[in-house]
Backbone as CSV, one residue per row, in Angstrom:
resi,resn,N_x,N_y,N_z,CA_x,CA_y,CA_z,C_x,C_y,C_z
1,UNK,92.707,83.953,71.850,91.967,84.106,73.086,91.470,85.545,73.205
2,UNK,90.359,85.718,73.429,89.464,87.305,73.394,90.108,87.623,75.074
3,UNK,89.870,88.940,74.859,90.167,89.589,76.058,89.087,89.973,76.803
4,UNK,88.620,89.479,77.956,87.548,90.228,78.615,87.225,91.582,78.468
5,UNK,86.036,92.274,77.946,85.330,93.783,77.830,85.610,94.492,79.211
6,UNK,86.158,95.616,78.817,86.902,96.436,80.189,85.515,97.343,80.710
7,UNK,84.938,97.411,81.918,83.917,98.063,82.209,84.456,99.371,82.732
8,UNK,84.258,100.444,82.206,85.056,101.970,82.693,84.235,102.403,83.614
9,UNK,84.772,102.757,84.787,83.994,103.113,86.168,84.539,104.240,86.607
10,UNK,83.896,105.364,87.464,84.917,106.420,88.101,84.103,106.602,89.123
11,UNK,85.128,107.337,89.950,84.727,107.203,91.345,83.908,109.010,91.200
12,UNK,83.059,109.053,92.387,82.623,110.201,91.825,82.956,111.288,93.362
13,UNK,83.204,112.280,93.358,83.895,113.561,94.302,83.584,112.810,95.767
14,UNK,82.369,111.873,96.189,82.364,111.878,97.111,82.786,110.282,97.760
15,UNK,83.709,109.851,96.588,84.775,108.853,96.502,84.256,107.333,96.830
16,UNK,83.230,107.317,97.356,82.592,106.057,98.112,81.247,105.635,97.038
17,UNK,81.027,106.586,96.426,80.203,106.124,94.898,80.278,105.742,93.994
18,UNK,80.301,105.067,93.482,80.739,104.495,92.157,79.570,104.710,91.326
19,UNK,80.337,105.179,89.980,78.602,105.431,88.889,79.598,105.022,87.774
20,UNK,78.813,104.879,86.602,78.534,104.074,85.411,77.928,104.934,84.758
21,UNK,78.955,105.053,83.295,78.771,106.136,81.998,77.365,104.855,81.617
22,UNK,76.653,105.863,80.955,75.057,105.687,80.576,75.159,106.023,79.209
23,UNK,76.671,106.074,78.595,76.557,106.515,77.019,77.788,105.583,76.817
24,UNK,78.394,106.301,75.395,79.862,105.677,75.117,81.354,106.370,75.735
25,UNK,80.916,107.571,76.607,81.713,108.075,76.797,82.812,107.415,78.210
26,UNK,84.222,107.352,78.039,84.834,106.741,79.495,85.715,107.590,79.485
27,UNK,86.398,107.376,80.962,87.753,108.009,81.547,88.395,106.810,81.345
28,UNK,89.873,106.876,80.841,90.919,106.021,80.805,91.493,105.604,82.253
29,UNK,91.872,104.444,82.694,92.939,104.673,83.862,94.102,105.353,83.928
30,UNK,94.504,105.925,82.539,95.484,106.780,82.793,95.262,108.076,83.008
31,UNK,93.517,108.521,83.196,93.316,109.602,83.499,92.969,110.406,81.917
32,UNK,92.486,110.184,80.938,92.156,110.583,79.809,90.793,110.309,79.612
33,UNK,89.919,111.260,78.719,88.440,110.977,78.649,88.239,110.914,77.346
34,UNK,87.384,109.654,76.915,87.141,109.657,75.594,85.576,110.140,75.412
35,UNK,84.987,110.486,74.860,83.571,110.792,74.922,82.886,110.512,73.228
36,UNK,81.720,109.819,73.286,80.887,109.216,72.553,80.506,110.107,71.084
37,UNK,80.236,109.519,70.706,79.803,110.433,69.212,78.373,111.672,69.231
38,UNK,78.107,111.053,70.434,76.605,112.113,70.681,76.805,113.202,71.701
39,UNK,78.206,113.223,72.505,78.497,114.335,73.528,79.951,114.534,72.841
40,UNK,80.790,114.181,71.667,82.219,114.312,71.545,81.810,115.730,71.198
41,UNK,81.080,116.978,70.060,81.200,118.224,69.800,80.966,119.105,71.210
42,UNK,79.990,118.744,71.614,79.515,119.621,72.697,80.784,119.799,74.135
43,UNK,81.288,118.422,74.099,82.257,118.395,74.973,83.353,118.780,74.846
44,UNK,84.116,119.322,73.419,84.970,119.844,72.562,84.729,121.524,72.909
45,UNK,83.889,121.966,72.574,83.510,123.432,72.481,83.727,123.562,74.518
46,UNK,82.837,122.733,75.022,83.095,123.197,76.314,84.540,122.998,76.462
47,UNK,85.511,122.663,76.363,86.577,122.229,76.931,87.191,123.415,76.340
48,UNK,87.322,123.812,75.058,87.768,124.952,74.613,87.271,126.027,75.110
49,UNK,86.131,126.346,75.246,85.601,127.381,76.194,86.490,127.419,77.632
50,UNK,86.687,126.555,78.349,87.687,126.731,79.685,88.921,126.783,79.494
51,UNK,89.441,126.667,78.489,91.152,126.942,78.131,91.066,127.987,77.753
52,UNK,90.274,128.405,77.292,90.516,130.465,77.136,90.004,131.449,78.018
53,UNK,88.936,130.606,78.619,88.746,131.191,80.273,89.830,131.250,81.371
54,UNK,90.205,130.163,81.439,91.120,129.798,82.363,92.466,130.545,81.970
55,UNK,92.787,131.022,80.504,94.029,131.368,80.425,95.104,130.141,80.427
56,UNK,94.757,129.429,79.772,95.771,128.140,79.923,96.389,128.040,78.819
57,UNK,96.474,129.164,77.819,97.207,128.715,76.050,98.151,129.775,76.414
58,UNK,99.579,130.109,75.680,100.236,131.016,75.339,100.468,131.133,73.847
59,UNK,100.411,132.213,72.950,100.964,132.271,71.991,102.227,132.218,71.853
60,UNK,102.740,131.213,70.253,104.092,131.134,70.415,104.553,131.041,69.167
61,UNK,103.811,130.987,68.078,103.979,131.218,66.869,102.857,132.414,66.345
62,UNK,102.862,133.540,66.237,102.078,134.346,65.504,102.003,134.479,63.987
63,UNK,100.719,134.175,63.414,101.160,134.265,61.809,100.290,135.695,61.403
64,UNK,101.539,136.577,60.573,101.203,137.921,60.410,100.582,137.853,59.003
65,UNK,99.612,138.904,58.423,98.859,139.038,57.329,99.295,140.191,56.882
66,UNK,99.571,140.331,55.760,99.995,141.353,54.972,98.969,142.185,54.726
């Protein structure tokens, strides 16, 4: 028996809207985002760009060079 195709929806900031990804990209219900083969690099670099903005990494293994 096939499983009905899950339609990924998110609510958008002003909570009473509902919109619909226009690519391959979705949010999980567990709150995880997968994003499409045509926004996955661009969305990679941005995301890394705000974890070193934001200060959100600590170093915790340093590897030293001789």
């Amino acid at each position: 028996m096939d499983k009905p195709k899950v339609a990924y929806n998110r609510l958008t900031v002003e909570g009473e809207i509902q919109t619909q990804w226009i690519c391959g990209c979705f949010e999980t219900v567990d709150g995880f985002f997968k994003f499409c083969s045509e926004h996955n690099n661009a969305m990679r670099k941005t995301i890394e760009a705000q974890i070193d903005e934001l200060d959100m990494t600590l170093v915790v293994d340093e590897k030293k060079s001789d």
